[in-house]
CHARMM-style PDB file with segment names, atoms N, HN, CA, C and O in Angstrom:
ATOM      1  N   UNK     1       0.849  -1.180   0.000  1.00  0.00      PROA
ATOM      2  CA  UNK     1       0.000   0.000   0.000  1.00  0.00      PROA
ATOM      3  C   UNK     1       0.895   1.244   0.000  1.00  0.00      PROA
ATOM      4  O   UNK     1       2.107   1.170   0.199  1.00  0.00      PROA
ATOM      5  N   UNK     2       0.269   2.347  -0.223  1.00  0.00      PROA
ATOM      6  HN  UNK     2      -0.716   2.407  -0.384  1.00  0.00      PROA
ATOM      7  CA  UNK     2       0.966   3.694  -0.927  1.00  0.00      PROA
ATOM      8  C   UNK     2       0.634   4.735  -0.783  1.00  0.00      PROA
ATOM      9  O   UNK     2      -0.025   5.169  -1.728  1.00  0.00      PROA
ATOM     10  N   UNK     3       0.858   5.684   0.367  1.00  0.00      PROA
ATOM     11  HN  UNK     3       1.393   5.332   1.135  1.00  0.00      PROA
ATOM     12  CA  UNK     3      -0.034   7.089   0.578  1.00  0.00      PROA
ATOM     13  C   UNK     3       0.818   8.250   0.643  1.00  0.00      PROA
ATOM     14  O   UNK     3       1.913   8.318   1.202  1.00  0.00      PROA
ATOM     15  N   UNK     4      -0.013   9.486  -0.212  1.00  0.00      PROA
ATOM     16  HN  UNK     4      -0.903   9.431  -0.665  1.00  0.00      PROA
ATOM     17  CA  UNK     4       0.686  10.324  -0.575  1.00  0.00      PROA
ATOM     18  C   UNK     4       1.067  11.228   0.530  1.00  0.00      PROA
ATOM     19  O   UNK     4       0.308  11.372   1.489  1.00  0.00      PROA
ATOM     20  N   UNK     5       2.413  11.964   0.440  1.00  0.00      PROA
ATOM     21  HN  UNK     5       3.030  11.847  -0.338  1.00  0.00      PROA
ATOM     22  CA  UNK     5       2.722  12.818   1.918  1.00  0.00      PROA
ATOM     23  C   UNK     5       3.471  14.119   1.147  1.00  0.00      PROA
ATOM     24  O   UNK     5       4.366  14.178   0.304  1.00  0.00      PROA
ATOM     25  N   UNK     6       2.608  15.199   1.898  1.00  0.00      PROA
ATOM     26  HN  UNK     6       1.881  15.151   2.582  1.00  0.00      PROA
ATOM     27  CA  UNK     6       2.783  16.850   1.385  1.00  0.00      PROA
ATOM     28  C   UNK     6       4.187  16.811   2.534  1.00  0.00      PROA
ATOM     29  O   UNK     6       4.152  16.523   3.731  1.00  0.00      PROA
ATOM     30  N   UNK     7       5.795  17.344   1.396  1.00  0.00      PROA
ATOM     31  HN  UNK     7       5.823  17.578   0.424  1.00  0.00      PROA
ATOM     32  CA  UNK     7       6.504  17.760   2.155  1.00  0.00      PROA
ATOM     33  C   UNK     7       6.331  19.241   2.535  1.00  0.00      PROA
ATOM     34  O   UNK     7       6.644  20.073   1.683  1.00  0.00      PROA
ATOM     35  N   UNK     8       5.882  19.639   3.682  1.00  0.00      PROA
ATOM     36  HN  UNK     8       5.627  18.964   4.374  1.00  0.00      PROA
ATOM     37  CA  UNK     8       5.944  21.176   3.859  1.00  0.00      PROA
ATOM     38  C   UNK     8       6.889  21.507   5.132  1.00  0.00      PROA
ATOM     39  O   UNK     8       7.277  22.601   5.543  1.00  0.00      PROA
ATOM     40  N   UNK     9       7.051  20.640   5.456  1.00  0.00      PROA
ATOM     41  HN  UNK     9       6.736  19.751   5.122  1.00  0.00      PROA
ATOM     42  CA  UNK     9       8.453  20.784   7.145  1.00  0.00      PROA
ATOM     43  C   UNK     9       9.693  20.589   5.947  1.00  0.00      PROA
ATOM     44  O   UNK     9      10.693  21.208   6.310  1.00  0.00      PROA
ATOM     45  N   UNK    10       9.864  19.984   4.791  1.00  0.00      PROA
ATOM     46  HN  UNK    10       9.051  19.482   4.497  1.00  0.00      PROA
ATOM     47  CA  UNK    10      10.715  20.178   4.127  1.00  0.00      PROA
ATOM     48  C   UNK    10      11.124  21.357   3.992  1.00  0.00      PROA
ATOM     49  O   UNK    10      12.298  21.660   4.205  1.00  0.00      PROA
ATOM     50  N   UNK    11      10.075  22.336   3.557  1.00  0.00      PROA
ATOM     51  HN  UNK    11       9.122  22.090   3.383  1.00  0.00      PROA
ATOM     52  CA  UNK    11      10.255  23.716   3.084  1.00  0.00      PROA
ATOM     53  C   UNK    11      10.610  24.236   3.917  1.00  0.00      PROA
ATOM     54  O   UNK    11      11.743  24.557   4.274  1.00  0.00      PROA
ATOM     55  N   UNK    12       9.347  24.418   4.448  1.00  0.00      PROA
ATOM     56  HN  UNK    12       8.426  24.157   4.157  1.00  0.00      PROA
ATOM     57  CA  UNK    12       9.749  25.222   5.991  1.00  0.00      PROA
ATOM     58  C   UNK    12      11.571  24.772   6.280  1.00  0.00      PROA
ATOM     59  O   UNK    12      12.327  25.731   6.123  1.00  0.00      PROA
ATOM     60  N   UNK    13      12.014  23.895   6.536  1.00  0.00      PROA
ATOM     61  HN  UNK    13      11.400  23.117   6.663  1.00  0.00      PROA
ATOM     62  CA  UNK    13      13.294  23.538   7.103  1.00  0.00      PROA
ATOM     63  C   UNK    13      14.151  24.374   5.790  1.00  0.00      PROA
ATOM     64  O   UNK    13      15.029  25.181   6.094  1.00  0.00      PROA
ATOM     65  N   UNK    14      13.858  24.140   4.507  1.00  0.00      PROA
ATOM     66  HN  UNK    14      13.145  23.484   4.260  1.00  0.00      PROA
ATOM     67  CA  UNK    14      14.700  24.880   3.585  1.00  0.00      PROA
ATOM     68  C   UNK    14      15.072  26.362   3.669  1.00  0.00      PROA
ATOM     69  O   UNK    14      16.224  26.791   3.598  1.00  0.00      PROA
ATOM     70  N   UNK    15      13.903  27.136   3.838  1.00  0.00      PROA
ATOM     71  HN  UNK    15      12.967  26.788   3.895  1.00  0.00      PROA
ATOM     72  CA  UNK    15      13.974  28.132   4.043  1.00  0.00      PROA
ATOM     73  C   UNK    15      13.826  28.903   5.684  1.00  0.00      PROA
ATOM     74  O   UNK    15      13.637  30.099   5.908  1.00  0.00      PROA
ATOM     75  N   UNK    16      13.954  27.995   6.499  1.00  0.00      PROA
ATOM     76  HN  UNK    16      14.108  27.024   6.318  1.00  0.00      PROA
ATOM     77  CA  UNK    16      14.184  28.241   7.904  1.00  0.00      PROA
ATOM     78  C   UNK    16      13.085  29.119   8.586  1.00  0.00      PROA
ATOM     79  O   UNK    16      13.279  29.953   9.470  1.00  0.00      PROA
ATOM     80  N   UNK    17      11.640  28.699   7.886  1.00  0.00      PROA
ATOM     81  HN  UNK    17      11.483  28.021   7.167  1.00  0.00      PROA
ATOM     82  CA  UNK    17      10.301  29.292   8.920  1.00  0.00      PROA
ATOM     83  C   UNK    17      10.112  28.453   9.764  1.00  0.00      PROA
ATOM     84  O   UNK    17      10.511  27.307   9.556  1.00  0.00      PROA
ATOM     85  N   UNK    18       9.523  28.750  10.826  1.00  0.00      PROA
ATOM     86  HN  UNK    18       9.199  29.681  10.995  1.00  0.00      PROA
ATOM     87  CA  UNK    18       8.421  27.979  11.617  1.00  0.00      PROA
ATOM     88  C   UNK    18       7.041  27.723  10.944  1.00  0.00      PROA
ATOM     89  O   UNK    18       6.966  27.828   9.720  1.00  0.00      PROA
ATOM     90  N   UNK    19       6.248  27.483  11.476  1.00  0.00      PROA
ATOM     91  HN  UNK    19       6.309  27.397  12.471  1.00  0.00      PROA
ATOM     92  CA  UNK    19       4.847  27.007  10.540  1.00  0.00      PROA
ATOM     93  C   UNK    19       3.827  28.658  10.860  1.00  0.00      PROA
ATOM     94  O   UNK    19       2.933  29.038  10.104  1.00  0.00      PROA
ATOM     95  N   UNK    20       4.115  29.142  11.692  1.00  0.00      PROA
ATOM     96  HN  UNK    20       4.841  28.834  12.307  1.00  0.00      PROA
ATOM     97  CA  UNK    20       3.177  30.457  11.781  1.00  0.00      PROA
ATOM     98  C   UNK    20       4.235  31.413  10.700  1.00  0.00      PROA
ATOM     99  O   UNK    20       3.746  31.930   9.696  1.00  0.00      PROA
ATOM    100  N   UNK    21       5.553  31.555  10.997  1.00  0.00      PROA
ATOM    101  HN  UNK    21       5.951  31.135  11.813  1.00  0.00      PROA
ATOM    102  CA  UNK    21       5.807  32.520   9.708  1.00  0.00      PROA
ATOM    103  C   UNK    21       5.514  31.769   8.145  1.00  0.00      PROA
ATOM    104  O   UNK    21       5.645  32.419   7.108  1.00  0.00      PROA
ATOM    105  N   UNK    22       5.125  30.389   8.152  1.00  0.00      PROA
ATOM    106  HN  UNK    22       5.019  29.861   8.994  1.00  0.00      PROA
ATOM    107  CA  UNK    22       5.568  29.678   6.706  1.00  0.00      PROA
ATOM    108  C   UNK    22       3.689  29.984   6.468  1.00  0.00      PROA
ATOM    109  O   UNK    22       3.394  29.892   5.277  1.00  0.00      PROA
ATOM    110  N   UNK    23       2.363  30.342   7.477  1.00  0.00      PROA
ATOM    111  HN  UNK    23       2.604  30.416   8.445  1.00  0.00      PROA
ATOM    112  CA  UNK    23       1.089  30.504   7.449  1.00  0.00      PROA
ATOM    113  C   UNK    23       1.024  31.991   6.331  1.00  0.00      PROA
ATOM    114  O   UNK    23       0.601  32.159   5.187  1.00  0.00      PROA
ATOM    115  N   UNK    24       1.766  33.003   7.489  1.00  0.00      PROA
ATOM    116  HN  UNK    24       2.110  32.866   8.418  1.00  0.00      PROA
ATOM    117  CA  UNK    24       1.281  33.980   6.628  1.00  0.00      PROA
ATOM    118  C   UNK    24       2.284  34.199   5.532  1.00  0.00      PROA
ATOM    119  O   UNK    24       1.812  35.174   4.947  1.00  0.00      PROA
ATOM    120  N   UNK    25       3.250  33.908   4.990  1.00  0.00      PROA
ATOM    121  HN  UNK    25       3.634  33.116   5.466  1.00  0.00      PROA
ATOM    122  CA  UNK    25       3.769  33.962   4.014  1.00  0.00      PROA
ATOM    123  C   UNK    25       3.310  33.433   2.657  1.00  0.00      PROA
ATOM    124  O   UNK    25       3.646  33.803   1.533  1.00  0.00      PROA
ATOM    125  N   UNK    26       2.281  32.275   3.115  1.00  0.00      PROA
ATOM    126  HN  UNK    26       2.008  31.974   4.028  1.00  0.00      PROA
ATOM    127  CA  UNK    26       1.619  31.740   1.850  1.00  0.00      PROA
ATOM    128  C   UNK    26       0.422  32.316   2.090  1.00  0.00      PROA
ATOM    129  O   UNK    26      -0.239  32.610   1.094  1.00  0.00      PROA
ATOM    130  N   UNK    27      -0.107  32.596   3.347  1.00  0.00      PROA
ATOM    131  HN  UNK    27       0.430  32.358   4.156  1.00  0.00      PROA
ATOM    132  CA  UNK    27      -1.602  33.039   3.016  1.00  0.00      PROA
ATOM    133  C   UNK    27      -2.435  31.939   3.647  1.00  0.00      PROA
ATOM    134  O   UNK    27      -3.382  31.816   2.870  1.00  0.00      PROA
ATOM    135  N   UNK    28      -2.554  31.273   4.412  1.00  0.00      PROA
ATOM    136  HN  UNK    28      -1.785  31.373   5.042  1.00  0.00      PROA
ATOM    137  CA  UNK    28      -2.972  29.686   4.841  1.00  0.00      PROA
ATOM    138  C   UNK    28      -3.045  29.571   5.962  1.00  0.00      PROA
ATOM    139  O   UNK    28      -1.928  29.726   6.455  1.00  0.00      PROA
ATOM    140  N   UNK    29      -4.237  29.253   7.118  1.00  0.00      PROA
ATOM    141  HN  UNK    29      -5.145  29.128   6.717  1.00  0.00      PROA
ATOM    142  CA  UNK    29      -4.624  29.452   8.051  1.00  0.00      PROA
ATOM    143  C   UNK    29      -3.400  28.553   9.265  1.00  0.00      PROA
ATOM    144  O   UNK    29      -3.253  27.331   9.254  1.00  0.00      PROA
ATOM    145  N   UNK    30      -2.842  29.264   9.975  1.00  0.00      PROA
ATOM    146  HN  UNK    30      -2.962  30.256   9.984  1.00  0.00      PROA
ATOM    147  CA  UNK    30      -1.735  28.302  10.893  1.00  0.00      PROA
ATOM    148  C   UNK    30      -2.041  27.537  11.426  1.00  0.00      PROA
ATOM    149  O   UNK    30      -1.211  26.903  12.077  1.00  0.00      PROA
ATOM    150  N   UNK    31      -3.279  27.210  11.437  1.00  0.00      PROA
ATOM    151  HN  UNK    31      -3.954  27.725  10.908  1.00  0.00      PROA
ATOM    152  CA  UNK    31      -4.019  25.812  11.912  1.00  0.00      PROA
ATOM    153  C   UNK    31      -3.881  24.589  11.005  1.00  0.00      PROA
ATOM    154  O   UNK    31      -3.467  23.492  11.378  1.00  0.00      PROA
ATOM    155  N   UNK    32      -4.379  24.988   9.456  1.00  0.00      PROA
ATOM    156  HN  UNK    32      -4.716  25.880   9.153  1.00  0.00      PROA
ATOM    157  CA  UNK    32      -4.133  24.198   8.186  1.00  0.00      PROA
ATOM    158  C   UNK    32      -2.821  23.812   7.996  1.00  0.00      PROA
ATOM    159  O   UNK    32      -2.374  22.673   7.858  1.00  0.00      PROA
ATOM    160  N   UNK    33      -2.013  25.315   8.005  1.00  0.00      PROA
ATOM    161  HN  UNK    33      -2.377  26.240   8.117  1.00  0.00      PROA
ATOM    162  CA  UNK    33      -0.592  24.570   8.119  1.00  0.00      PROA
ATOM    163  C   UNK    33      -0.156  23.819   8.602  1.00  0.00      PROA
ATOM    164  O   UNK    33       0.618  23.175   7.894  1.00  0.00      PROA
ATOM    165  N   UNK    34      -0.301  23.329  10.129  1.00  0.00      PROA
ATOM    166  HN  UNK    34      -0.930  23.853  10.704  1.00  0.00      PROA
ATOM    167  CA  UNK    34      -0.290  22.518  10.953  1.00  0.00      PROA
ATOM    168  C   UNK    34      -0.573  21.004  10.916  1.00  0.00      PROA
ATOM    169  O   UNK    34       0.135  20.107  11.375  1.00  0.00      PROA
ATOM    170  N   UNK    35      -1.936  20.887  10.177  1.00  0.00      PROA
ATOM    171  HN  UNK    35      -2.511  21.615   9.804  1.00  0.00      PROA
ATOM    172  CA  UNK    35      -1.748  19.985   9.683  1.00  0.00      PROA
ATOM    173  C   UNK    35      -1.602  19.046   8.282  1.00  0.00      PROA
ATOM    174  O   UNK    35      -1.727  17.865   7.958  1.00  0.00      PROA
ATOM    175  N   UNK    36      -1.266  20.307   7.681  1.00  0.00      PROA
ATOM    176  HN  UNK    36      -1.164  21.266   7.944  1.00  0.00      PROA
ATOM    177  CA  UNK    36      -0.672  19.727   6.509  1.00  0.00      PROA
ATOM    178  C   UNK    36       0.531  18.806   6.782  1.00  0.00      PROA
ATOM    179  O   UNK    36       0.808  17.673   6.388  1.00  0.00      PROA
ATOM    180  N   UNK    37       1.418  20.064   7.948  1.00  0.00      PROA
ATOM    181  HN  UNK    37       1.193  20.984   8.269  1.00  0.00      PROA
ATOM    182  CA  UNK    37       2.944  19.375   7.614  1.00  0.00      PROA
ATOM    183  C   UNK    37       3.066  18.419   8.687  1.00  0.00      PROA
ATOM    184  O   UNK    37       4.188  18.276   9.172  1.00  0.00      PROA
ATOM    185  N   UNK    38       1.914  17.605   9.232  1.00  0.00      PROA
ATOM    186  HN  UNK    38       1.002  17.722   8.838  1.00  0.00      PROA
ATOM    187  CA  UNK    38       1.683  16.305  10.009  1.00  0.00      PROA
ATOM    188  C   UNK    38       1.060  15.467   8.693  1.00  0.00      PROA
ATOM    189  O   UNK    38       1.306  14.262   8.734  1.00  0.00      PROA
ATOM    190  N   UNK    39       0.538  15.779   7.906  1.00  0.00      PROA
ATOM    191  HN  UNK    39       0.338  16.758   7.873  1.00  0.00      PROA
ATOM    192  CA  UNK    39       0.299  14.859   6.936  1.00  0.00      PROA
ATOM    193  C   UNK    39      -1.407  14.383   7.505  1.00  0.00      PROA
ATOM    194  O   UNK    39      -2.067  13.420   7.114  1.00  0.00      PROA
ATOM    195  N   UNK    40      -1.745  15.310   8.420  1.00  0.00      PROA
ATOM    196  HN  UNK    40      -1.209  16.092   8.738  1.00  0.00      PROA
ATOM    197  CA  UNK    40      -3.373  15.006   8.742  1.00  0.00      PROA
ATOM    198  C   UNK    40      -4.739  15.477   8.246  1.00  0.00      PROA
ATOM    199  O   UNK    40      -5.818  15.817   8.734  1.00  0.00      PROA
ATOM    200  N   UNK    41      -4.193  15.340   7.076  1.00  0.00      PROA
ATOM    201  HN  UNK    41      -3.317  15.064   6.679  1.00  0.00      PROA
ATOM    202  CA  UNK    41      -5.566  15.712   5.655  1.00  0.00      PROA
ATOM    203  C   UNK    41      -5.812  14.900   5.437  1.00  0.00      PROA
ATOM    204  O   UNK    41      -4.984  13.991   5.380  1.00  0.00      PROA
ATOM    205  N   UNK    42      -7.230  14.698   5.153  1.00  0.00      PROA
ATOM    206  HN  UNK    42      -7.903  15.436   5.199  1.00  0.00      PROA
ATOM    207  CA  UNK    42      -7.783  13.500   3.677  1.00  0.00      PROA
ATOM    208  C   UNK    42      -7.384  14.029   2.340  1.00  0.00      PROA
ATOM    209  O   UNK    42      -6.762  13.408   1.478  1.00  0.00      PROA
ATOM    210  N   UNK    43      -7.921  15.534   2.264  1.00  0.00      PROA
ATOM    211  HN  UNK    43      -8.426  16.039   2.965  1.00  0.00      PROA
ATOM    212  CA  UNK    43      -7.560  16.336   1.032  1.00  0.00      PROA
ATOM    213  C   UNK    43      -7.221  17.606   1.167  1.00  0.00      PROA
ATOM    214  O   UNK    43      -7.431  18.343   2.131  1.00  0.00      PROA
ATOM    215  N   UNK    44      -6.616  17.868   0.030  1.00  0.00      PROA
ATOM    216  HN  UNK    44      -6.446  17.269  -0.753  1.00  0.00      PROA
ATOM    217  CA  UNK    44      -5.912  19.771   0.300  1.00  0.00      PROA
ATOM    218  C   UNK    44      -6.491  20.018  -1.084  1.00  0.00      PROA
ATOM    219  O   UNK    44      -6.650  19.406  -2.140  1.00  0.00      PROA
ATOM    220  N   UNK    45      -6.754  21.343  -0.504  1.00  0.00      PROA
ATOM    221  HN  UNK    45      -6.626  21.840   0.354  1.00  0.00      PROA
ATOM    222  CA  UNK    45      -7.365  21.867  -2.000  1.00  0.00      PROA
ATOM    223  C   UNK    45      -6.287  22.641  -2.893  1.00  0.00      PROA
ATOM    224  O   UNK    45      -5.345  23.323  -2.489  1.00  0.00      PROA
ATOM    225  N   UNK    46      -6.635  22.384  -4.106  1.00  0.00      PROA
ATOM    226  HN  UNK    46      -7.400  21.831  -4.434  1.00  0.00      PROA
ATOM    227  CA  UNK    46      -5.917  22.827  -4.987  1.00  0.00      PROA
ATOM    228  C   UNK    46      -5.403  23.979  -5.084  1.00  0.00      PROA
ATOM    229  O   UNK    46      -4.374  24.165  -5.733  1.00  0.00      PROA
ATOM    230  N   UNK    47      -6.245  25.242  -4.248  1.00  0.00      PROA
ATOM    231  HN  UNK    47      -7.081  25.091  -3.720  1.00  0.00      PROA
ATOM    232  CA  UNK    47      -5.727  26.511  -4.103  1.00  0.00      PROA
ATOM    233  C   UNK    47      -4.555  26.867  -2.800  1.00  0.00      PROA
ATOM    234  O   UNK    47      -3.883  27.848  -2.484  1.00  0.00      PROA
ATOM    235  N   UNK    48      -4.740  25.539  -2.302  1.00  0.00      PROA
ATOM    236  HN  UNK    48      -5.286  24.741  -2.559  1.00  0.00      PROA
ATOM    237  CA  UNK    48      -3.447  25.349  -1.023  1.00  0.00      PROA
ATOM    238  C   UNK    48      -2.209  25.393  -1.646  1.00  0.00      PROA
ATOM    239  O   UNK    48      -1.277  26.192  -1.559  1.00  0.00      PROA
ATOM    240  N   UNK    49      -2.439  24.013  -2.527  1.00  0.00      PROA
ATOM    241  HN  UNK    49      -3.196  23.364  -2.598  1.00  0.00      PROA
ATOM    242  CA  UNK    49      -1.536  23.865  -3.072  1.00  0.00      PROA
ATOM    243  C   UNK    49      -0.594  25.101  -4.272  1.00  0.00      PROA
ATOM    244  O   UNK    49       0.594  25.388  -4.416  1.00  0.00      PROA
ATOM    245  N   UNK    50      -1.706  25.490  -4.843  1.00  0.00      PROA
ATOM    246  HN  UNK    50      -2.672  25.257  -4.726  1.00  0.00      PROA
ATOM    247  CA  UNK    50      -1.259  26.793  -5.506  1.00  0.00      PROA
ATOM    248  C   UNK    50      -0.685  28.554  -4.787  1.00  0.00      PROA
ATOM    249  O   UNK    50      -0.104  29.610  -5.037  1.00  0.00      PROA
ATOM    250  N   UNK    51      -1.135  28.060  -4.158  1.00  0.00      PROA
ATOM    251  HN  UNK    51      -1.607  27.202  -3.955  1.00  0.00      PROA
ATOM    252  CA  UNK    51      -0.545  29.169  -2.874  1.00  0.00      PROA
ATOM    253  C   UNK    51       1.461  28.961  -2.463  1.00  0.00      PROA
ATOM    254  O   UNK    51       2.489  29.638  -2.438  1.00  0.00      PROA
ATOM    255  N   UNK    52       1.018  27.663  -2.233  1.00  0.00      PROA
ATOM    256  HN  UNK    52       0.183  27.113  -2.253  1.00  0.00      PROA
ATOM    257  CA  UNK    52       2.189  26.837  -1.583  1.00  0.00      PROA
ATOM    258  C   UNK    52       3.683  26.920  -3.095  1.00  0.00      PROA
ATOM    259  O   UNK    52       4.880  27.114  -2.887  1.00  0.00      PROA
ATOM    260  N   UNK    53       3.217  26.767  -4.042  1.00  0.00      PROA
ATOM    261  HN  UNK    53       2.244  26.610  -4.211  1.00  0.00      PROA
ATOM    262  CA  UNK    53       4.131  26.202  -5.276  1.00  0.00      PROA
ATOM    263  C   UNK    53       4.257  27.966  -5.813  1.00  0.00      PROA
ATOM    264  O   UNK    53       5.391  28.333  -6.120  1.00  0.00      PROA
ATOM    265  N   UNK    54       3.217  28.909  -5.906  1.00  0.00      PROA
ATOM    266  HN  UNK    54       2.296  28.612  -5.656  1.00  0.00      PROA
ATOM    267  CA  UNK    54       3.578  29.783  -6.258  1.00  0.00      PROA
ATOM    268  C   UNK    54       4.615  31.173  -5.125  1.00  0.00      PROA
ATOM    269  O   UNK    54       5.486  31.952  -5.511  1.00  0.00      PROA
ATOM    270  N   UNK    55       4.047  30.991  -3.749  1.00  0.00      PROA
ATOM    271  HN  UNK    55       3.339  30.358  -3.436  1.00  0.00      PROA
ATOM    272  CA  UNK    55       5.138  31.538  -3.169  1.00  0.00      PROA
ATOM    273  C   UNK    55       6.553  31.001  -3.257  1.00  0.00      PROA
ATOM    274  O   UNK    55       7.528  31.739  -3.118  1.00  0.00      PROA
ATOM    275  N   UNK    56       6.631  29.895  -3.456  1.00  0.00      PROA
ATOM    276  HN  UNK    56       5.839  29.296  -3.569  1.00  0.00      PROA
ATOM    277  CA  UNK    56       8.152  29.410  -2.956  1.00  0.00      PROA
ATOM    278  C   UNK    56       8.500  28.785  -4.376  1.00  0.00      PROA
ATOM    279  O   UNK    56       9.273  27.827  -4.408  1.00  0.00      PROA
ATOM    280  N   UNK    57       7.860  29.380  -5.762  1.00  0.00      PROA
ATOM    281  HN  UNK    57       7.232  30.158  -5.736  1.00  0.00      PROA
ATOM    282  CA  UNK    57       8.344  28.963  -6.995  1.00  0.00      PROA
ATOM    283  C   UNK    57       8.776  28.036  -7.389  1.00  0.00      PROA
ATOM    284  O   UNK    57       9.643  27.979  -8.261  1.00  0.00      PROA
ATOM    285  N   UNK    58       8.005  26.652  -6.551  1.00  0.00      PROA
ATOM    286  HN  UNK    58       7.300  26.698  -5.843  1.00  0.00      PROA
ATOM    287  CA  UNK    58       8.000  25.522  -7.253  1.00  0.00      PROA
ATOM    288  C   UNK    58       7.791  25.022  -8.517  1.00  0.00      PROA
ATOM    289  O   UNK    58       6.669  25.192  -8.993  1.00  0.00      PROA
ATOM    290  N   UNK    59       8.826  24.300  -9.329  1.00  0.00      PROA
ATOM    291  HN  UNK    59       9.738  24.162  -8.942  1.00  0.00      PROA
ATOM    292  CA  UNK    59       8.524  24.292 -10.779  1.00  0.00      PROA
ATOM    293  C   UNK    59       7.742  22.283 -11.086  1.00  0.00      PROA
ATOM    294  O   UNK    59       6.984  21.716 -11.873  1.00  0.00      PROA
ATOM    295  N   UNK    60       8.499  21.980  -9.990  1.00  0.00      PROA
ATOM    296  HN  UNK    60       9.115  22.441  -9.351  1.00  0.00      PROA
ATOM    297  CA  UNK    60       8.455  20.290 -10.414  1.00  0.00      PROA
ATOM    298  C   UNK    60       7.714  20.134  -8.703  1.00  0.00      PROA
ATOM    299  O   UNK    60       8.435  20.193  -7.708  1.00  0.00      PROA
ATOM    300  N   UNK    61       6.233  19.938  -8.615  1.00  0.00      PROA
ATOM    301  HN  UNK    61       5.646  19.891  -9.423  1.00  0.00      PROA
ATOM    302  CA  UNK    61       5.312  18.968  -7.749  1.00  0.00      PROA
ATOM    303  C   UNK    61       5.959  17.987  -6.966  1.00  0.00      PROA
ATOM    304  O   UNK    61       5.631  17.626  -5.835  1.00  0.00      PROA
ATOM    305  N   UNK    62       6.897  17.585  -7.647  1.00  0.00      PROA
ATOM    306  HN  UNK    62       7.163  17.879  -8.565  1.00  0.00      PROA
ATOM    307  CA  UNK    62       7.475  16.131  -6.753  1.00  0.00      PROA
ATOM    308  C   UNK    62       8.873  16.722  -5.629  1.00  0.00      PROA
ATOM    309  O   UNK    62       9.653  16.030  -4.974  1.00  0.00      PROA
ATOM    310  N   UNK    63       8.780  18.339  -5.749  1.00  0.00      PROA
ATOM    311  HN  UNK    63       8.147  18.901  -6.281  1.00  0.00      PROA
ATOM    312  CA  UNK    63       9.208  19.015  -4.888  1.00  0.00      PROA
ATOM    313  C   UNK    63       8.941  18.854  -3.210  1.00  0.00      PROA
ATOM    314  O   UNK    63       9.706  18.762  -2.250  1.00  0.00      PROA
ATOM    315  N   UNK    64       7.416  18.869  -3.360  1.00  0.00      PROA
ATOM    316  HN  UNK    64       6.795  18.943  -4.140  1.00  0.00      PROA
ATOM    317  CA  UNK    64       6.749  18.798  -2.380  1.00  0.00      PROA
ATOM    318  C   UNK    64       5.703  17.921  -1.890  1.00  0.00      PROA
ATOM    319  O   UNK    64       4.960  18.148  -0.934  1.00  0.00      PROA
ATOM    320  N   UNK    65       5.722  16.454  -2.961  1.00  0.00      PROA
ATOM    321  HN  UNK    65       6.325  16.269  -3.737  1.00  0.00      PROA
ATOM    322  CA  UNK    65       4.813  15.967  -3.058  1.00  0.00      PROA
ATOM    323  C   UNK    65       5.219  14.246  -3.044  1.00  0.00      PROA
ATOM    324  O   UNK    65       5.553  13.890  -4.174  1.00  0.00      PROA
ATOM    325  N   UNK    66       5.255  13.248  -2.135  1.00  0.00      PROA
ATOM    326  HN  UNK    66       4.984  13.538  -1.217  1.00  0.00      PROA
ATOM    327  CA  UNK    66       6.268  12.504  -2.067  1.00  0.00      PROA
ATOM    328  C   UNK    66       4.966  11.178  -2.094  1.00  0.00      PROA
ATOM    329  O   UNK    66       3.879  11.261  -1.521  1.00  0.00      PROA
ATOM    330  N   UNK    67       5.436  10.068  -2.878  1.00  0.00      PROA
ATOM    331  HN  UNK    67       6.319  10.001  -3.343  1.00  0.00      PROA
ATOM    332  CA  UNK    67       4.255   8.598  -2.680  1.00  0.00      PROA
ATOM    333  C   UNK    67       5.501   7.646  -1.946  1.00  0.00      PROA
ATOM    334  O   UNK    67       6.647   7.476  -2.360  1.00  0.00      PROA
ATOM    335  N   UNK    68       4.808   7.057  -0.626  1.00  0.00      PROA
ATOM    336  HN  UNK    68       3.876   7.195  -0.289  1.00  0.00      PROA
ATOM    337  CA  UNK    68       5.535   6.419   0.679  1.00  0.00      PROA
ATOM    338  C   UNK    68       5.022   4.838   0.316  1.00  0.00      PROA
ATOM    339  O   UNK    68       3.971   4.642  -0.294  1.00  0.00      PROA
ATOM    340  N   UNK    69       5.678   4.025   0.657  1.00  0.00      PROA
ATOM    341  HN  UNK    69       6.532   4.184   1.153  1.00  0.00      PROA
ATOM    342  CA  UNK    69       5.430   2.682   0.664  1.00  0.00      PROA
ATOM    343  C   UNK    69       5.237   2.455   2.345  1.00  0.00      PROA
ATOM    344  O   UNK    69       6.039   2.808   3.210  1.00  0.00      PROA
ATOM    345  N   UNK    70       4.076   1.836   2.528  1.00  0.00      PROA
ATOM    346  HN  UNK    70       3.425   1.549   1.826  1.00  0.00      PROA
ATOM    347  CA  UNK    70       3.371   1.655   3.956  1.00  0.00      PROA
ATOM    348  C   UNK    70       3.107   0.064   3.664  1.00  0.00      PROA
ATOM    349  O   UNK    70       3.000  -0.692   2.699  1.00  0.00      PROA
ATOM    350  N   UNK    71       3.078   0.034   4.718  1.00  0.00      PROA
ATOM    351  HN  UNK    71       3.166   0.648   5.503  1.00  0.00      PROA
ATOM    352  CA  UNK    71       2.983  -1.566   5.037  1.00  0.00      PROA
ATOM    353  C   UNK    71       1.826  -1.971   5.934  1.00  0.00      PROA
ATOM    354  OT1 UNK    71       1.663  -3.153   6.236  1.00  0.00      PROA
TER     355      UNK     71
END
């Protein structure tokens, strides 16, 4: 089995925010952020995601976007 995981503690760690400065920098409630970068969504909406790829000028998805082998 195979479930998808939003790297956003990646970012955050790249560019050295915490999750409340990495909230308002994209625009994204610091609650949501929160649990994005626990991976505790069913779904993120597409304008998250577009928020997310256009502040931090993501060109390639698999930037931030990783499929895990679970057992």
């Amino acid at each position: 089995m195979r479930r998808v995981v939003l790297r956003i503690d990646m970012l955050m760690d790249r560019y050295g925010l915490n999750q409340g400065e990495f909230a308002e920098k994209v625009g994204i409630r610091p609650a949501a952020i929160s649990q994005l970068s626990r991976n505790h969504v069913v779904r993120i909406s597409i304008d998250h995601l577009e928020r997310i790829v256009n502040t931090f000028e993501i060109d390639d998805i698999r930037e931030i976007i990783e499929i895990e082998n679970i057992r």
